[in-house]
C-alpha positions as CSV (number, residue, x, y, z in Angstrom):
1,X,-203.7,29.9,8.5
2,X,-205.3,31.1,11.5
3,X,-209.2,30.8,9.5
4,X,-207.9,27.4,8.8
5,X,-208.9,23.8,10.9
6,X,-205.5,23.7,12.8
7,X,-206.4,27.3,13.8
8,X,-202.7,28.8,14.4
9,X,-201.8,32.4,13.9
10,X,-198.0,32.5,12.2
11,X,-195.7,36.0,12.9
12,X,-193.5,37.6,11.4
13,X,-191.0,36.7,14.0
14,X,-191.6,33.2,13.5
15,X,-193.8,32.6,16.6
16,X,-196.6,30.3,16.3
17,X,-199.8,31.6,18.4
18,X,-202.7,28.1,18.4
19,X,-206.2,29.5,19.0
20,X,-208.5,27.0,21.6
21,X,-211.3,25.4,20.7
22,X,-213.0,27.8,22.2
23,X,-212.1,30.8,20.3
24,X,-213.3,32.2,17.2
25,X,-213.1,35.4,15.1
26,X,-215.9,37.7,13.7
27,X,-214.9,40.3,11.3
28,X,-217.3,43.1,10.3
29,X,-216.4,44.6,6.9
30,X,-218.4,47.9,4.9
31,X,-217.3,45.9,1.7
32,X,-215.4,43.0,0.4
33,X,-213.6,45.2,-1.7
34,X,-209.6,44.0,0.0
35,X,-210.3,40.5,0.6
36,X,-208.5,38.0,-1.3
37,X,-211.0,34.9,-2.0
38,X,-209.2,32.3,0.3
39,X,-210.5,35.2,3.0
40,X,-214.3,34.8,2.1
41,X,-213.9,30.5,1.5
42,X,-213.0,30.1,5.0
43,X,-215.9,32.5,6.8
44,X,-219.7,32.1,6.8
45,X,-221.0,34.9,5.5
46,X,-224.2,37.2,6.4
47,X,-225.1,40.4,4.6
48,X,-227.4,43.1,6.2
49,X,-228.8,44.9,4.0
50,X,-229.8,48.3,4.8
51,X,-233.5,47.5,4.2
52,X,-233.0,45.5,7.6
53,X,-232.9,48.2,9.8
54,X,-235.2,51.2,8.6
55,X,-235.4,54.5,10.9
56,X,-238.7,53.5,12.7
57,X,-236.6,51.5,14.5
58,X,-234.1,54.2,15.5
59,X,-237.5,56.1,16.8
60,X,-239.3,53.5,18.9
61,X,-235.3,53.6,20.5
62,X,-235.5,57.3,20.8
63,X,-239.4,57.3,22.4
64,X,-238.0,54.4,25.2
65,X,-235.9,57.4,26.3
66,X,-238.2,60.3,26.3
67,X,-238.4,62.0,29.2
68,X,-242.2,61.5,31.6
69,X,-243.5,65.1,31.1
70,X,-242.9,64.5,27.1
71,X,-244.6,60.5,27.4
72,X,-248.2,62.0,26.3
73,X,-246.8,63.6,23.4
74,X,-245.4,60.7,21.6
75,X,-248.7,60.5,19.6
76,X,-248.0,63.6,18.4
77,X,-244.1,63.3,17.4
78,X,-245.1,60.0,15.7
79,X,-248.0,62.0,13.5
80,X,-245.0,64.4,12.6
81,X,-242.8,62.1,11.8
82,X,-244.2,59.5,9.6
83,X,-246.1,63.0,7.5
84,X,-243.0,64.6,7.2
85,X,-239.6,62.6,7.2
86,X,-240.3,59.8,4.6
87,X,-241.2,62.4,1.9
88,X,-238.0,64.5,3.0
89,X,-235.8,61.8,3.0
90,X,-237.1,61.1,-0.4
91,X,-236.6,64.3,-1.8
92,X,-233.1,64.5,-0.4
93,X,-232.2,61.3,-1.9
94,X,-233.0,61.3,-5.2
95,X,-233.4,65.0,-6.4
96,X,-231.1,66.7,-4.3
97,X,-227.1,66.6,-4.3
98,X,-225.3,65.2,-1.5
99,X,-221.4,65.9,-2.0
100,X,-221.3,63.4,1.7
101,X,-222.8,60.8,1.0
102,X,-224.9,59.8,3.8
103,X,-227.7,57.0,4.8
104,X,-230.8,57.1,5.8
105,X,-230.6,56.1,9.2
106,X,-227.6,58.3,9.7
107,X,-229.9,61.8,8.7
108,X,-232.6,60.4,11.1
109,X,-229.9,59.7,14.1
110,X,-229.0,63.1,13.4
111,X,-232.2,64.5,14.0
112,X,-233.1,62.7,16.8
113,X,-229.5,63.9,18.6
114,X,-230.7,67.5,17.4
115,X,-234.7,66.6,19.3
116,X,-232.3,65.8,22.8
117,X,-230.2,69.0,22.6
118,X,-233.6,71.1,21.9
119,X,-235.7,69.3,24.7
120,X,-233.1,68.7,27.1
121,X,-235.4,70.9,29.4
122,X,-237.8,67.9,29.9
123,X,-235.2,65.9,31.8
124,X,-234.9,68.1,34.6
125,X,-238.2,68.0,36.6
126,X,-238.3,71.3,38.0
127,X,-237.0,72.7,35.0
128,X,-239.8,71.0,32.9
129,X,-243.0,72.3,36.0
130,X,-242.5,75.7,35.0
131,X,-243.7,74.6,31.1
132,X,-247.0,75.0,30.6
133,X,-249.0,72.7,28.5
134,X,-249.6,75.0,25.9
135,X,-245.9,75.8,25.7
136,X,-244.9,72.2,25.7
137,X,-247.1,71.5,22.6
138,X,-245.6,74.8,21.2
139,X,-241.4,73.4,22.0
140,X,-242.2,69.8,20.3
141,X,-243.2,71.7,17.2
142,X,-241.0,74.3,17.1
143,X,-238.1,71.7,18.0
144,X,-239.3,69.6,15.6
145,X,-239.7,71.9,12.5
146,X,-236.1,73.5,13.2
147,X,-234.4,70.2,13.9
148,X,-236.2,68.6,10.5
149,X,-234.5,71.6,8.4
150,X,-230.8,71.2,10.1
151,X,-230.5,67.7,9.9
152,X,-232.2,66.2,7.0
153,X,-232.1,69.2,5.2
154,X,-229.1,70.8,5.8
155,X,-226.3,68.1,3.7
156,X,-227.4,69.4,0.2
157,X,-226.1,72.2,-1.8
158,X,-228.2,75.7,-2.5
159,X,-230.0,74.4,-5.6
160,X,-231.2,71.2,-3.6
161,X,-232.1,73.7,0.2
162,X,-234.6,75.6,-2.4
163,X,-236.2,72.5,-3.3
164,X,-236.4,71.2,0.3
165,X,-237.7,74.6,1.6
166,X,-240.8,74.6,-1.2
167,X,-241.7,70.9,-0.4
168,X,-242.0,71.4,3.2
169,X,-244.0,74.8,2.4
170,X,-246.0,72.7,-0.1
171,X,-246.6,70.0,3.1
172,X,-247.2,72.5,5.8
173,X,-250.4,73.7,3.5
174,X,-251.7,70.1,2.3
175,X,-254.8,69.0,3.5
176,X,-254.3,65.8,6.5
177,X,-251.2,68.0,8.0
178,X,-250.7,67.2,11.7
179,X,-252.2,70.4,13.5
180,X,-248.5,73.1,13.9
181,X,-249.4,75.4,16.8
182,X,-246.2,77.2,15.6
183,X,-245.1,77.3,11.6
184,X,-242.1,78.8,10.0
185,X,-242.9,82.2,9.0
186,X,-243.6,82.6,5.0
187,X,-241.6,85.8,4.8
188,X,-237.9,83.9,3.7
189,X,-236.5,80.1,3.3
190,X,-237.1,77.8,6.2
191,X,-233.3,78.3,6.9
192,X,-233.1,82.0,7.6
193,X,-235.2,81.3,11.1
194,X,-233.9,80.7,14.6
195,X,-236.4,78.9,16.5
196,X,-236.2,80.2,20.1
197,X,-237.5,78.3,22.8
198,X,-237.7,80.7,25.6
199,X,-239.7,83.1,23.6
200,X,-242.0,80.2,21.8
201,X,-241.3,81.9,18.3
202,X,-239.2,82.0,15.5
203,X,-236.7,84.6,14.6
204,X,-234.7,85.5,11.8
205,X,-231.1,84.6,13.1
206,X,-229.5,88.2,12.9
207,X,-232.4,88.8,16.1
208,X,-230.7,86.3,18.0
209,X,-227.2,88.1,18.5
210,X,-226.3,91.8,19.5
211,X,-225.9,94.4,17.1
212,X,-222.0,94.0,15.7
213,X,-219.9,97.0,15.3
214,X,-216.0,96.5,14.9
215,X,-213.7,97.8,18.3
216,X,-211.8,100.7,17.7
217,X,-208.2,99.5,17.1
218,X,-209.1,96.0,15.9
219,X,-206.6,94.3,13.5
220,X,-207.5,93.6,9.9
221,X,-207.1,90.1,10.0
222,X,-209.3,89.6,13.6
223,X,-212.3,91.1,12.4
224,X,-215.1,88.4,11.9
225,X,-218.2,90.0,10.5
226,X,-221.3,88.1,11.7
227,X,-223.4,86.8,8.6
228,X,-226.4,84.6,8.8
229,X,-224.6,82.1,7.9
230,X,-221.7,82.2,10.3
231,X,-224.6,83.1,12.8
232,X,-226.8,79.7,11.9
233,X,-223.3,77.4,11.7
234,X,-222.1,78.4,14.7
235,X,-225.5,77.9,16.5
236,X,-225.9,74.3,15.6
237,X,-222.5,73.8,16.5
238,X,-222.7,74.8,20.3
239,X,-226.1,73.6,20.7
240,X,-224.5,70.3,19.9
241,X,-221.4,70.2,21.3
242,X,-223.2,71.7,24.8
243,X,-224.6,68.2,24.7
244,X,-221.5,66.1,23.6
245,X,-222.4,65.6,20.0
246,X,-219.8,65.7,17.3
247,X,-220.3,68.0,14.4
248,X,-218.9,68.1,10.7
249,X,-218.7,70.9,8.5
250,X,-218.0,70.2,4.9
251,X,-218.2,73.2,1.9
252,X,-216.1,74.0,-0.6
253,X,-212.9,76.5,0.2
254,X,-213.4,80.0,1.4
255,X,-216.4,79.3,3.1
256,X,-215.7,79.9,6.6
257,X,-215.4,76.8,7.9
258,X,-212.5,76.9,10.0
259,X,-212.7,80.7,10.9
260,X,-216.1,80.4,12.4
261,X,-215.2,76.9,14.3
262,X,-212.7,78.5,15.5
263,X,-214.1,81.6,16.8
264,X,-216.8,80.1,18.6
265,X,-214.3,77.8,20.0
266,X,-212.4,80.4,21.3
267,X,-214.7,83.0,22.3
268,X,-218.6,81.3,22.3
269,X,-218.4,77.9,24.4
270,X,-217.0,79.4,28.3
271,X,-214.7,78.4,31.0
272,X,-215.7,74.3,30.5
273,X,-214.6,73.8,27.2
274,X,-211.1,73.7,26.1
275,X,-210.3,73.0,22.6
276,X,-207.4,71.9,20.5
277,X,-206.9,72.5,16.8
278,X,-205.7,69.7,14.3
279,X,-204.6,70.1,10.8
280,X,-204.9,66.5,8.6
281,X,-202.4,66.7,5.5
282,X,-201.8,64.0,3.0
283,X,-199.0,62.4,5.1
284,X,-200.5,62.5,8.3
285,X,-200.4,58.9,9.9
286,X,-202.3,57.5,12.5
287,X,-200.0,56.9,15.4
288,X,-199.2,60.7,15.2
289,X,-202.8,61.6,15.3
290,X,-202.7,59.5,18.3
291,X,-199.7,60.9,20.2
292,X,-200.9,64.4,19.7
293,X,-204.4,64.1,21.3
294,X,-202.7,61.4,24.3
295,X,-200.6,64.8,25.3
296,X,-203.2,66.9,25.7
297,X,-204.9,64.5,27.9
298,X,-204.3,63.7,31.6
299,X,-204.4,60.9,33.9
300,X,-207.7,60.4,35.9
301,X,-207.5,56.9,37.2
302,X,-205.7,53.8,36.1
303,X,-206.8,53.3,32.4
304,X,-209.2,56.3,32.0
305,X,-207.9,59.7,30.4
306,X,-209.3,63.1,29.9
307,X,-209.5,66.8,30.5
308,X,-209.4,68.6,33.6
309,X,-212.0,66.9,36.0
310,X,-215.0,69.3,35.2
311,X,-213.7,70.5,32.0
312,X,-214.9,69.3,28.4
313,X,-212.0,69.3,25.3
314,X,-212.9,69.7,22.3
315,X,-210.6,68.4,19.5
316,X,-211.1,70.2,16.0
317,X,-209.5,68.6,13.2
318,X,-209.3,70.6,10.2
319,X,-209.2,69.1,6.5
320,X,-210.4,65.6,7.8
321,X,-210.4,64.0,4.3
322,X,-206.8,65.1,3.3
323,X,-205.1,61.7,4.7
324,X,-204.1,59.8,1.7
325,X,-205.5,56.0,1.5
326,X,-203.0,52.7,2.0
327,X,-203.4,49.8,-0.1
328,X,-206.8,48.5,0.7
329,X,-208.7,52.0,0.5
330,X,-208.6,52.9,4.8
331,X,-207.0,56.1,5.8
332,X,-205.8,55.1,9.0
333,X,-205.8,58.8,10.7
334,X,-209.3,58.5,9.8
335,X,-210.0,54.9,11.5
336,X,-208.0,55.8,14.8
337,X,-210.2,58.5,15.2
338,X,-213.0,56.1,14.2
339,X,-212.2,53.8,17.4
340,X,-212.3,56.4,20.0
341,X,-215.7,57.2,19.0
342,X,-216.8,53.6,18.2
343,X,-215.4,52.3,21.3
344,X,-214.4,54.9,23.9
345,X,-210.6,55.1,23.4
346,X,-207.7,53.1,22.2
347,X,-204.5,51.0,23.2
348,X,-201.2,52.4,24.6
349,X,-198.5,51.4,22.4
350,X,-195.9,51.0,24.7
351,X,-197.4,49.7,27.7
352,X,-200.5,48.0,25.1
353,X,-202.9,49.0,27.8
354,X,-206.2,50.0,27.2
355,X,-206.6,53.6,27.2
356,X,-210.0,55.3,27.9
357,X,-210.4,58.7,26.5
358,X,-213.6,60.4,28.6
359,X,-215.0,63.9,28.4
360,X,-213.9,64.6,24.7
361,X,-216.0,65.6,21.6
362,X,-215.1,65.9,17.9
363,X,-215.9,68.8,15.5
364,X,-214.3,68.4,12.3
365,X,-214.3,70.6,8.9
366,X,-213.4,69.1,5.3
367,X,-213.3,70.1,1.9
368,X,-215.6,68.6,-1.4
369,X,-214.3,65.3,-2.3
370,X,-212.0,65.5,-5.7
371,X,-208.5,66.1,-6.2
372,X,-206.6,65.0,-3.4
373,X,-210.0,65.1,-0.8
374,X,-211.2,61.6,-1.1
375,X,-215.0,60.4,0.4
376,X,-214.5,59.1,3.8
377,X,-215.8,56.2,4.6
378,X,-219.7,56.1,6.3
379,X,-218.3,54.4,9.5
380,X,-217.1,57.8,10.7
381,X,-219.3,60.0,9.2
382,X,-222.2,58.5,10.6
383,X,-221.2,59.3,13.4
384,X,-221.3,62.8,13.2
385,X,-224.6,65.7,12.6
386,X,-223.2,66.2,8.8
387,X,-224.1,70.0,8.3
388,X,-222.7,71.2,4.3
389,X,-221.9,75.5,4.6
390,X,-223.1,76.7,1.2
391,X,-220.7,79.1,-0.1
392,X,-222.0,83.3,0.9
393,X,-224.7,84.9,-0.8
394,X,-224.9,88.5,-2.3
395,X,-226.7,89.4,1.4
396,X,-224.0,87.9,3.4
397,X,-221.2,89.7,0.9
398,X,-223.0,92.7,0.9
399,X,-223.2,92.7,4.9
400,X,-219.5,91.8,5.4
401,X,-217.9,94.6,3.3
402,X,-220.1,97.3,4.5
């Protein structure tokens, strides 16, 4: 009734709310999938189709933001990008496998978020003087190869990385290549190299951490061997979440996932990180999700909550696709979560106040969909650098039981 002419909103309780003149409502479905057809008589609709907004767009965003000593290199970036990220995007969508399913834009974002966390140098002036111009040109390549393999590249299984590896080595030796002061070594894949931007060069990713020997008296159960792979994972991880991005890890079971979030969690990030650990089951509900992250925050100011002033907290929430889904397909653990991130925090149910959650970023880990893991819905996962661990290799076995 309230879509209707007389405009009044009937409750439950038998109170009747009449909407002004003024007022109108604007709903903005993914699908029409729950609504009845007396819904979509009463609204104008308009469809945007994905077409609509391409990732150019997202890049002429990202290249308004770009930092002075980096503005002369924007011919540069956009030589690398148009050569390189149509064909990948191609490949990744239709001959690779994507258990997530993911959008176009979405990958791009992603790489763009992974550019800022490896050029954040450039936005500190005195920081960025002490660059050369020979080792700037060197960072935007270096940055742009390594981000291009963990964004784009890194949501497909093992069959589909081998694929994505030989194209780019295919495109790195085609004739009309933009000139790389700094390729990925031939030796291995394109994912077994660390690009290090101190040094200007790559290296393999078991350079990048100290030598690992177990501590005499250790327990069983606490010994984490480092592989490559828990060595690469964790490294995107921190880089992102040093810069307030969300991550999500999603593999199949016994991969690691939660061990090495964990770890670095507790041991990697330093004194300005907290963290809490979540479990999802197929009962969680939403207001419980929301009671157990409002006491672990405090109160800064009337309306705004967060962390210890000067502290970041870091909410990992395990199995994220476990919640089951109510009658019209949302999993509302899922959505409350969605909200904070769409728009900075949520209502207080007892006092309905607005409550603004600040200094907080999500990592999350899930399962394959199938059996009870069900695919959650794009509006969350877009909003996250979607990175799939592939299950260990004979090397990585090899290393751990040795």
């Amino acid at each position: 009734t309230v879509m209707d002419d007389n405009k009044k909103l009937c409750l439950n309780s038998g109170e009747i709310i009449k909407l002004t003149g003024t007022m109108t409502m604007m709903f903005e479905p993914e699908d029409l999938a729950a609504a009845s057809p007396a819904t979509v008589s009463r609204n104008g609709m308009v469809l945007l189709e994905p077409h609509m907004l391409q990732w150019p767009s997202l890049l002429e965003s990202w290249f308004e933001l770009l930092p002075p000593p980096l503005e002369a290199y924007k011919p540069q970036f956009l030589k690398l990008f148009n050569f390189f990220v149509p064909v990948m995007l191609r490949l990744v969508k239709k001959e690779c496998k994507e258990p997530v399913v993911t959008k176009d834009t979405e990958l791009v974002l992603s790489f763009l978020k992974l550019m800022n966390s490896h050029l954040d140098e450039f936005h500190d002036e005195d920081e960025a003087k002490k660059v050369g111009q020979a080792d700037i040109v060197k960072r935007v390549d270096g940055a742009f190869l390594f981000c291009l393999v963990w964004s784009i590249g890194c949501t497909t299984d093992d069959v589909g990385r081998a694929k994505f590896n030989e194209r780019l080595r295919e495109m790195m030796s085609e004739e009309g290549v933009p000139k790389i002061t700094v390729p990925i070594p031939d030796k291995s894949t394109c994912y077994d190299f660390c690009w290090d931007r101190s040094k200007g060069k790559w290296l393999g990713w078991l350079e990048t951490i100290p030598t690992f020997a177990i501590q005499p008296g250790a327990k069983f159960q606490d010994i984490l061997v480092p592989t490559i792979d828990t060595v690469r994972y964790g490294y995107v991880l921190e880089v992102q979440l040093r810069h307030g991005y969300p991550v999500l890890f999603c593999g199949d079971t016994g991969t690691g996932k939660s061990v090495m979030v964990k770890e670095k969690l507790m041991k990697g990030m330093g004194d300005g990180f907290l963290s809490h650990f979540m479990n999802f089951s197929a009962n969680s509900k939403a207001n419980q999700t929301q009671d157990i992250i409002d006491s672990k925050v405090d109160k800064r100011r009337k309306g705004v909550f967060g962390p210890p002033l000067g502290k970041k907290l870091v909410i990992f929430v395990d199995d994220l696709n476990m919640p089951g889904k109510e009658a019209y397909g949302a999993q509302p653990p899922i959505e409350i979560l969605r909200q904070h991130l769409h728009w900075g925090g949520w209502w207080d149910r007892k006092e309905i106040e607005w409550r603004q959650l600040v200094d907080m970023i999500y990592v999350a880990a899930m399962g394959l969909p199938g059996g009870g893991r069900t695919h959650i819905t794009c509006r969350y996962t877009r909003w996250y650098n979607v990175i799939l661990v592939t299950p260990f290799d004979d090397e990585g076995m090899t290393r751990i039981f040795t």
